[in-house]
C-alpha positions as CSV (number, residue, x, y, z in Angstrom):
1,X,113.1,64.3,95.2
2,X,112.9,66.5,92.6
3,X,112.3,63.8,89.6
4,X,109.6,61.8,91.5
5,X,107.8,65.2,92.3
6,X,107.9,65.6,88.2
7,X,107.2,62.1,87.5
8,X,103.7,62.8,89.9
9,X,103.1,65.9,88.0
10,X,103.3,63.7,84.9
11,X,101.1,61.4,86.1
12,X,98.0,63.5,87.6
13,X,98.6,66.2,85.0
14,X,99.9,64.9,81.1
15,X,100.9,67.8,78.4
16,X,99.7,70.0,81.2
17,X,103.5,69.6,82.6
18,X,106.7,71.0,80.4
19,X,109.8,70.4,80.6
20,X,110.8,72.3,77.1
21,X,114.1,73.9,77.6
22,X,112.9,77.0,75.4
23,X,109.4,76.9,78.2
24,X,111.6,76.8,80.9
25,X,113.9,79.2,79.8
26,X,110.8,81.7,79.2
27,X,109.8,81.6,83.1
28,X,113.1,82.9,84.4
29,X,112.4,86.3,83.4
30,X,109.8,88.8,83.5
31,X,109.5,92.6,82.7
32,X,111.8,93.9,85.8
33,X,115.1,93.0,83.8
34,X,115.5,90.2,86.3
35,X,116.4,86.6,85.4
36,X,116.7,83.8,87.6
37,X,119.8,81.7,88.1
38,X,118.7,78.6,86.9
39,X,115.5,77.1,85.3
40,X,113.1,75.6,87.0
41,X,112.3,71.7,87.4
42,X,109.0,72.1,85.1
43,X,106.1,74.7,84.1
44,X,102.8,73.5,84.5
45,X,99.7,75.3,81.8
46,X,97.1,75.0,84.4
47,X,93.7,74.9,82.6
48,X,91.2,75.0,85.8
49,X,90.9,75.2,89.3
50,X,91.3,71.4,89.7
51,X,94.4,71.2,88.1
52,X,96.4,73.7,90.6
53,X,94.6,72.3,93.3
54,X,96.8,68.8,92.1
55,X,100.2,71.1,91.5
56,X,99.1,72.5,95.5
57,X,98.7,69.2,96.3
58,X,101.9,67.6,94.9
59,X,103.8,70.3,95.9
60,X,102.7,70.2,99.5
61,X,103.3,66.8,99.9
62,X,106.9,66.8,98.5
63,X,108.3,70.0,99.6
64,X,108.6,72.0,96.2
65,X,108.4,75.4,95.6
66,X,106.0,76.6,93.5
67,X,105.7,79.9,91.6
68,X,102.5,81.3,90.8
69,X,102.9,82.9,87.0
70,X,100.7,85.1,84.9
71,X,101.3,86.8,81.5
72,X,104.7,87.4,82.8
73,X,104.5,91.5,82.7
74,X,105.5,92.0,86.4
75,X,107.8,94.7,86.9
76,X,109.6,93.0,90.3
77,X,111.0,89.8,89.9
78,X,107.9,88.3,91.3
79,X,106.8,85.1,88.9
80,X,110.2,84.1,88.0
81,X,111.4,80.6,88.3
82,X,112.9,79.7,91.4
83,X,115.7,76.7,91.6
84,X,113.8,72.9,91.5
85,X,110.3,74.7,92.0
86,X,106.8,74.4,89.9
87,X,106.2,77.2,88.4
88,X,102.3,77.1,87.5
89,X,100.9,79.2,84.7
90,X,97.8,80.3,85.3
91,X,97.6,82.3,81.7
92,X,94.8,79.1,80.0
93,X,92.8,80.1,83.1
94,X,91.2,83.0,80.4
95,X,87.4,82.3,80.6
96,X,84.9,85.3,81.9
97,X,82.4,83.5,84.0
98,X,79.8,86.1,84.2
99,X,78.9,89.7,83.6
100,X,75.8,91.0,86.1
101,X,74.5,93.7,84.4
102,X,72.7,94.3,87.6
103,X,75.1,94.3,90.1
104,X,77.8,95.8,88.0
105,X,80.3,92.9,88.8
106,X,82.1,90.4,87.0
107,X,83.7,87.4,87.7
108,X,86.7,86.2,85.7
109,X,89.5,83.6,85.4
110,X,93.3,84.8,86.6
111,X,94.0,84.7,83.1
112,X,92.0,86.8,81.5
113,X,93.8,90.1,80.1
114,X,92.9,93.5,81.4
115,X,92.1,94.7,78.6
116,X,90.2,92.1,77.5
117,X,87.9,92.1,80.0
118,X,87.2,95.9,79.1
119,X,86.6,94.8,75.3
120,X,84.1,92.4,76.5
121,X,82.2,94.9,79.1
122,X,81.9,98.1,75.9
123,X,79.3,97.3,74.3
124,X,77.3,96.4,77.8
125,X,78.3,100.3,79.0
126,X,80.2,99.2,81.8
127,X,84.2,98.8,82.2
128,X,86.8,97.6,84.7
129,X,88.8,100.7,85.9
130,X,92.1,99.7,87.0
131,X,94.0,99.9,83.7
132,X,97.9,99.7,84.2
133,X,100.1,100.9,81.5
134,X,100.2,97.2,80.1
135,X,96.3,96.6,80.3
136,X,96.9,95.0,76.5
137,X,99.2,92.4,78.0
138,X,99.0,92.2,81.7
139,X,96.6,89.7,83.5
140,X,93.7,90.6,86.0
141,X,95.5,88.0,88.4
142,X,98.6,89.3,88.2
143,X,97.3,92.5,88.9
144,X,95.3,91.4,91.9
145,X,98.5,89.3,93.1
146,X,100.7,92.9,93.0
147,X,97.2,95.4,93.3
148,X,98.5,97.3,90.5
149,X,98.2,100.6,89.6
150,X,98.4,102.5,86.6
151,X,96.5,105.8,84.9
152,X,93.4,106.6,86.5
153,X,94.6,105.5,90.0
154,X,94.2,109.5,91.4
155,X,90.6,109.1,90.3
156,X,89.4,105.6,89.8
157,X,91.4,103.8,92.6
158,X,94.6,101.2,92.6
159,X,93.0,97.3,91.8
160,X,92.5,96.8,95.2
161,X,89.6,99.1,95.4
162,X,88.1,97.0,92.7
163,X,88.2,93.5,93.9
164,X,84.6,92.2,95.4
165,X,86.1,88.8,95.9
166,X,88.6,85.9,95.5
167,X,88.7,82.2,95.0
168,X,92.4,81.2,96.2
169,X,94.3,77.7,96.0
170,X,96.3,77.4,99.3
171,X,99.7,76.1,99.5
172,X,97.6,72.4,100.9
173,X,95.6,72.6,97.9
174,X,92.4,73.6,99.6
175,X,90.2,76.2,97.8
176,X,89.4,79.4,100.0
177,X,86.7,82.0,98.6
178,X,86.7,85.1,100.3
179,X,85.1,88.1,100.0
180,X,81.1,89.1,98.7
181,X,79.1,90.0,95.6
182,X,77.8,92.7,97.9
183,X,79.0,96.5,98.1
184,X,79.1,96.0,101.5
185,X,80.5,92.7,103.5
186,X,82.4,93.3,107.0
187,X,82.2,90.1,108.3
188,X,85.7,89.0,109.7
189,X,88.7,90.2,108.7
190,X,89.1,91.2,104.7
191,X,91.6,88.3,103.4
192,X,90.6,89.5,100.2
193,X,92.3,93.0,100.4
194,X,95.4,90.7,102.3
195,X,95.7,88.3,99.0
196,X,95.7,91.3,97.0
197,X,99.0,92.8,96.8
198,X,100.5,89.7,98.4
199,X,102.5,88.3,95.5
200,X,102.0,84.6,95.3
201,X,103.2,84.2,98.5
202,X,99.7,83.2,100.8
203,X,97.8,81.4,97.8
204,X,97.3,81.0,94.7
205,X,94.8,83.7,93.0
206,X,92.5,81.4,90.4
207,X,89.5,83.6,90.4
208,X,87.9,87.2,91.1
209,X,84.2,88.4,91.4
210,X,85.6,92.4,90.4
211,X,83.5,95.5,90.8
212,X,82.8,97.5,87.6
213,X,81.7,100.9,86.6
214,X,79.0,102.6,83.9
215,X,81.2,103.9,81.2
216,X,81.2,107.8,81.9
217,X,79.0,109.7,79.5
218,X,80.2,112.6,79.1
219,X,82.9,113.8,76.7
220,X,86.5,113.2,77.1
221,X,88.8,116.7,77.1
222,X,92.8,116.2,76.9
223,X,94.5,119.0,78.3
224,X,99.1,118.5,77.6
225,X,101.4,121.3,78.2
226,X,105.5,121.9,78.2
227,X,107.0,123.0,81.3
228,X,110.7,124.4,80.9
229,X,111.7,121.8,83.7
230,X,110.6,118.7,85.9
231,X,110.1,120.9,89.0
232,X,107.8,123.4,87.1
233,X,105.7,120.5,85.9
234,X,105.5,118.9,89.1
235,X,104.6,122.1,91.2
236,X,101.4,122.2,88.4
237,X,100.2,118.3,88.7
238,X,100.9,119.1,92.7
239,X,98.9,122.5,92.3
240,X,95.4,120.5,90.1
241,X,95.8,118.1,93.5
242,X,95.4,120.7,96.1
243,X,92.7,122.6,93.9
244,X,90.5,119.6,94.8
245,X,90.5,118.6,91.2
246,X,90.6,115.3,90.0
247,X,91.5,114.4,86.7
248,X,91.1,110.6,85.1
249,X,94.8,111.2,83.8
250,X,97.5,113.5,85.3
251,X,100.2,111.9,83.7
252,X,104.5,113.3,83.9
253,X,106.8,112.5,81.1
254,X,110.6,114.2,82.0
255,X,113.0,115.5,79.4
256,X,115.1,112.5,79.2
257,X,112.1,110.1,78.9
258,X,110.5,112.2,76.4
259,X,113.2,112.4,74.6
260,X,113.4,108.5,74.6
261,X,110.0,108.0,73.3
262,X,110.2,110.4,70.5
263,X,113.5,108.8,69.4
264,X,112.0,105.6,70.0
265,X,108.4,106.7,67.6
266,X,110.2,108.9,65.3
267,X,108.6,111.7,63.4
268,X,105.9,110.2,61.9
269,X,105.3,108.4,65.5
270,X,104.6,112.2,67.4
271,X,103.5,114.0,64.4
272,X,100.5,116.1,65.3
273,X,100.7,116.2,68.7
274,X,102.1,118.7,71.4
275,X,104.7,116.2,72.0
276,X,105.8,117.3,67.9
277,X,106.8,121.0,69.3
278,X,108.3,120.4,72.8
279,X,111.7,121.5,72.8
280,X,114.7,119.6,74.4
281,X,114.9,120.2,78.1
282,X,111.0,120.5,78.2
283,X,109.1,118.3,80.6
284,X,105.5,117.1,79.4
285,X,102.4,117.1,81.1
286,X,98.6,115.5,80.2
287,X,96.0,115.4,81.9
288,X,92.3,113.7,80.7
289,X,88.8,114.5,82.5
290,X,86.2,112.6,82.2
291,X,82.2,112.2,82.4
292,X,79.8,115.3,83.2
293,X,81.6,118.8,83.3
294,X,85.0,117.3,81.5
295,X,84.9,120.7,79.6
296,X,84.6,122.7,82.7
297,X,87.1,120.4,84.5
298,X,89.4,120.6,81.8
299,X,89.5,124.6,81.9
300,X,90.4,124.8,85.1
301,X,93.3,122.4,85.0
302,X,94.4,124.4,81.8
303,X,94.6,127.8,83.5
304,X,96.6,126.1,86.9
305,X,98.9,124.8,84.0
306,X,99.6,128.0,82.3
307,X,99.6,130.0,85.4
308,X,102.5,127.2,86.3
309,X,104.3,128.1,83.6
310,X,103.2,125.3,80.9
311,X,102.7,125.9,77.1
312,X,99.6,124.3,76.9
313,X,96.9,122.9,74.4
314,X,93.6,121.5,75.2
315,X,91.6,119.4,73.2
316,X,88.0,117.4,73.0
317,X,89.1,115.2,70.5
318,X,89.3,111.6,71.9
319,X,91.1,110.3,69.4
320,X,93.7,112.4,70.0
321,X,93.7,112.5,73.3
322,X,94.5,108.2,73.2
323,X,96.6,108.9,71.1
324,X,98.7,111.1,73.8
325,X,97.7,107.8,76.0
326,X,99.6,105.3,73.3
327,X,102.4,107.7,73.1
328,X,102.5,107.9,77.5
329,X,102.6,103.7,77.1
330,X,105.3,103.4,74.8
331,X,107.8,105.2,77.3
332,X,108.8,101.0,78.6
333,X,109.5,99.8,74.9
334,X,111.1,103.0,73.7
335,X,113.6,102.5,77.1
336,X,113.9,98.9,76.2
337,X,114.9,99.4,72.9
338,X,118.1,101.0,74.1
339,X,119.2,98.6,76.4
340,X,118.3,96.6,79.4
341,X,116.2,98.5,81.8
342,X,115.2,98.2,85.7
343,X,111.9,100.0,85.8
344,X,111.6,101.8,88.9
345,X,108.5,102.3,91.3
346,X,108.4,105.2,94.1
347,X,105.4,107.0,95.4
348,X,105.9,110.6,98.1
349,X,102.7,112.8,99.1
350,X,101.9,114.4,95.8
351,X,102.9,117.8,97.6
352,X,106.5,116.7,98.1
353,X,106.4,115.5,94.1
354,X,109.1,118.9,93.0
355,X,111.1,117.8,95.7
356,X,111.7,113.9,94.9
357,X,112.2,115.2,91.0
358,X,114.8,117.5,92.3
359,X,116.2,114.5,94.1
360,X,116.2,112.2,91.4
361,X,118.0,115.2,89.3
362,X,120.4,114.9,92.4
363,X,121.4,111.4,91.7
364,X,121.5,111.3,88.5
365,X,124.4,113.9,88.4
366,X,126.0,112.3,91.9
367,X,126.5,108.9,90.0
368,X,126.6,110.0,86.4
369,X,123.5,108.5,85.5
370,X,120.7,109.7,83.2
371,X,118.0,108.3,85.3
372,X,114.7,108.5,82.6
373,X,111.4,109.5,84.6
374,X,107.7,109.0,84.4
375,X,105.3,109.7,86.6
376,X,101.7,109.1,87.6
377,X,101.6,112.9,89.2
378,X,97.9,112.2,90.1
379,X,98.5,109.9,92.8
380,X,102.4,110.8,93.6
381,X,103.9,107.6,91.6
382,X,107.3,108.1,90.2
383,X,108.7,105.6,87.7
384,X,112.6,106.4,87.4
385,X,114.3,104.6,84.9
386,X,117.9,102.9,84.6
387,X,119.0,102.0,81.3
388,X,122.3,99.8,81.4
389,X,124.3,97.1,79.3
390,X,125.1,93.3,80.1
391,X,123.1,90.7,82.2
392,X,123.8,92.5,85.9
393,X,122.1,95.8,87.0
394,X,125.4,97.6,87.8
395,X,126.5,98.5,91.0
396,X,126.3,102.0,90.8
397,X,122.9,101.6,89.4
398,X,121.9,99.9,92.9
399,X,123.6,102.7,94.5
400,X,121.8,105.4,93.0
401,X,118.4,103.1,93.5
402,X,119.1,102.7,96.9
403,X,119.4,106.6,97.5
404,X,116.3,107.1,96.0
405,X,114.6,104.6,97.6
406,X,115.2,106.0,101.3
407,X,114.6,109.6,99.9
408,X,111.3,108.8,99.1
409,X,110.4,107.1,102.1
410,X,112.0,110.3,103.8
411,X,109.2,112.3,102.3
412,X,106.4,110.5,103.6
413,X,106.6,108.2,100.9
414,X,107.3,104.3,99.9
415,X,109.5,102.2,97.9
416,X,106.9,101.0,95.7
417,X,103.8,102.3,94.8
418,X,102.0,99.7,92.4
419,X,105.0,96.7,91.3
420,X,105.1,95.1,94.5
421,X,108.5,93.5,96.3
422,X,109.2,90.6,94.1
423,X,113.0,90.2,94.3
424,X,114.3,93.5,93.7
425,X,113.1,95.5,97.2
426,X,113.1,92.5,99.5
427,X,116.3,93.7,100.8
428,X,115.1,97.2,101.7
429,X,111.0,95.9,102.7
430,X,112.1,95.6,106.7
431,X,113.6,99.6,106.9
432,X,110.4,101.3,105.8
433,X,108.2,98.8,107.3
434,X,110.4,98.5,111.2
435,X,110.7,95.6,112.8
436,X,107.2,94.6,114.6
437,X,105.5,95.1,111.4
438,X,107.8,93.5,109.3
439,X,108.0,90.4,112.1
440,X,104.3,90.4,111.8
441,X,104.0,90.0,108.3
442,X,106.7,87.3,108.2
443,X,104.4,85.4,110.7
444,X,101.4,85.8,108.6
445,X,103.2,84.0,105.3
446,X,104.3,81.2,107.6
447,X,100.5,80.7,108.6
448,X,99.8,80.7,105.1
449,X,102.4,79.1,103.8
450,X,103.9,76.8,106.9
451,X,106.4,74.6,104.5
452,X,107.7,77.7,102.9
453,X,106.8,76.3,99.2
454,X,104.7,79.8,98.0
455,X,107.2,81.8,95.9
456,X,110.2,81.3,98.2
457,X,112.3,84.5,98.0
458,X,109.2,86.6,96.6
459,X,108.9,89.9,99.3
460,X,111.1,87.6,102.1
461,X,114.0,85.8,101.9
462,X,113.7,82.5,101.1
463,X,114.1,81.4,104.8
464,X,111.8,83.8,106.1
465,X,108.7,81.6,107.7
């Protein structure tokens, strides 16, 4: 079966198919750490709709697998290669279709970078606010398929919140549109919010008609400050939140992550900036306002932090405030750089933030860990790190993960706050969600998805449908 399902891929689709060994190879992993056993039986460049609506089609008919793939920056396991399946690359798929000026919305290929996107929307005064950490890299698709969050979540909203509408290749090959190029669309229920965040597993995202904003006018004011611990810092990001004050940035970098990145940048890499005078054992913490009153904003969130106990500095320099920003994004490659690295995603009530640092603190010490940790403190989104050595995450590593896992969702929180399931949480996804829920949403995949071909093993098992 599986040669005559690539010999009809072949056939309907040319160069479009690989079978490179070094192509193949590149598919098994993403940015999670995780690499699949085995390659997979090709990778297909898709170029156009058309072209995955053949690789649906195909697939359909012969009972492959297929796994929806990106830029390949997913933080879960979710795009990797699967055993004997297709996995279809949707990166060629990089054309913007339109800017409306006049109705502030854009539609845009799965393909097309983040970042990208914003570079073509500058000089029109408008922009595309969901901006993960990877917005340089990462692909508006894959950020629909896992609605991915990032910096300016607390203010500006997770992807979700920013997706007008979808065009979606279903696992028969038929193309679905949902959604409206209106603000406002009620009519049935909103598949478009249930393809986002759903991982490859209902359809294939090819296409998104995304909402965008006026870039704000106003000045940008960078407030950072040291706190002599993680708790300290936390109890002020938790303090801006219940002040009703909400920044474009409220990042939190720990002491063992900061330390990390300014080994990883070196001297010359911090030099001028508050991260230069931190002292070891100090936790750092920026926040950015935005648009009209950014000054006045910024003011207030400088006083919380020094009545918090922070060493702070405040600046309307926006230079230098990205600059903070770069430093912020280069906490992944400066953990990477050490070894290999499962990037973890928890997100509590930002009032119970102190609590899950102290618990993190906890676990580090209970396994002998050094457990790295970053956090989007705006919305509550903890990123704890594992650095480790060989091809297997260790078991103690899982141990200590799985800990941390239920203690979030103890707080009122979840096990994932913006990666998504992939691979890596399938295995805990039925305790926080409880049985009916999680029996309904397995029901839901196998309308979808009846032959189970849509990223088998993504979010279920395998022989969930």
């Amino acid at each position: 079966m599986p040669q005559s399902t690539l010999a009809r891929l072949q056939d309907a689709l040319g160069a479009t198919v690989s079978t490179d060994a070094d192509v193949l190879d590149a598919s098994r992993e993403d940015r999670s750490g995780w690499r699949s056993a085995t390659p997979p039986l090709a990778v297909v460049h898709a170029a156009s709709v058309t072209e995955v609506q053949q690789v649906m089609r195909i697939a359909y008919e012969t009972g492959t697998p297929v796994v929806p793939r990106g830029a390949g920056t997913g933080l879960a396991g979710g795009a990797i290669a699967s055993p004997n399946a297709i996995v279809l690359d949707l990166s060629r798929m990089n054309r913007i279709l339109e800017v409306s000026e006049a109705d502030e919305l854009a539609v845009v290929e799965a393909g097309v970078l983040n970042g990208d996107l914003n570079d073509a929307l500058a000089p029109l005064g408008l922009w595309f606010a969901p901006d993960p950490a990877s917005r340089a890299i990462s692909s508006i698709g894959g950020n629909i398929a896992t609605n991915a969050g990032g910096l300016l979540c607390a203010k500006y909203g997770v992807t979700r919140e920013a997706v007008l509408g979808l065009a979606v290749v279903l696992a028969d090959g038929r193309l679905l549109r949902t959604g409206h190029r209106t603000v406002k669309g009620v009519t049935g229920y909103d598949l478009t919010a249930l393809m986002t965040g759903s991982e490859g597993t209902l359809g294939v995202i090819v296409e998104a008609t995304v909402r965008l904003r006026p870039i704000a006018r106003g000045e940008v004011v960078t407030v950072a400050a040291a706190f002599p611990n993680v708790e300290a810092a936390a109890a002020a990001s938790a303090a801006v939140t219940a002040a009703r004050i909400r920044p474009a940035v409220l990042e939190l970098i720990d002491a063992a992550g900061l330390a990390r990145v300014a080994a990883h940048l070196g001297p010359d890499g911090i030099a001028g900036t508050p991260i230069e005078h931190i002292a070891p054992g100090e936790t750092f913490l920026l926040a950015q306002s935005d648009a009209d009153g950014a000054g006045t904003e910024a003011d207030a969130i400088a006083g919380i932090f020094a009545t918090a106990g922070g060493r702070v500095s405040r600046s309307a320099d926006a230079a230098a405030g990205e600059r903070l920003l770069d430093i912020r994004r280069a906490m992944h490659p400066a953990l990477a750089a050490s070894g290999q690295v499962l990037i973890e995603d928890v997100a509590v009530p930002r009032s119970r933030l102190p609590e899950m640092f102290r618990a993190i603190e906890e676990i580090g010490r209970r396994y002998g860990i050094e457990i790295p940790t970053i956090a989007h403190a705006g919305d509550g989104n903890l990123h704890p790190n594992f650095v480790f050595t060989g091809d297997e995450v260790p078991a103690d590593v899982w141990a200590a993960a799985d800990d941390m896992f239920r203690t979030a969702v103890a707080l009122g929180g979840t096990l994932t706050g913006e990666h998504g399931v992939g691979v890596l949480k399938r295995r805990w996804l039925a305790d926080e969600l409880g049985d009916d829920s999680y029996e309904l949403q397995r029901g839901i995949k196998a309308l979808f998805d009846p032959t189970g071909i849509l990223n088998p093993g993504v979010m279920f098992e395998a022989s969930a449908r």
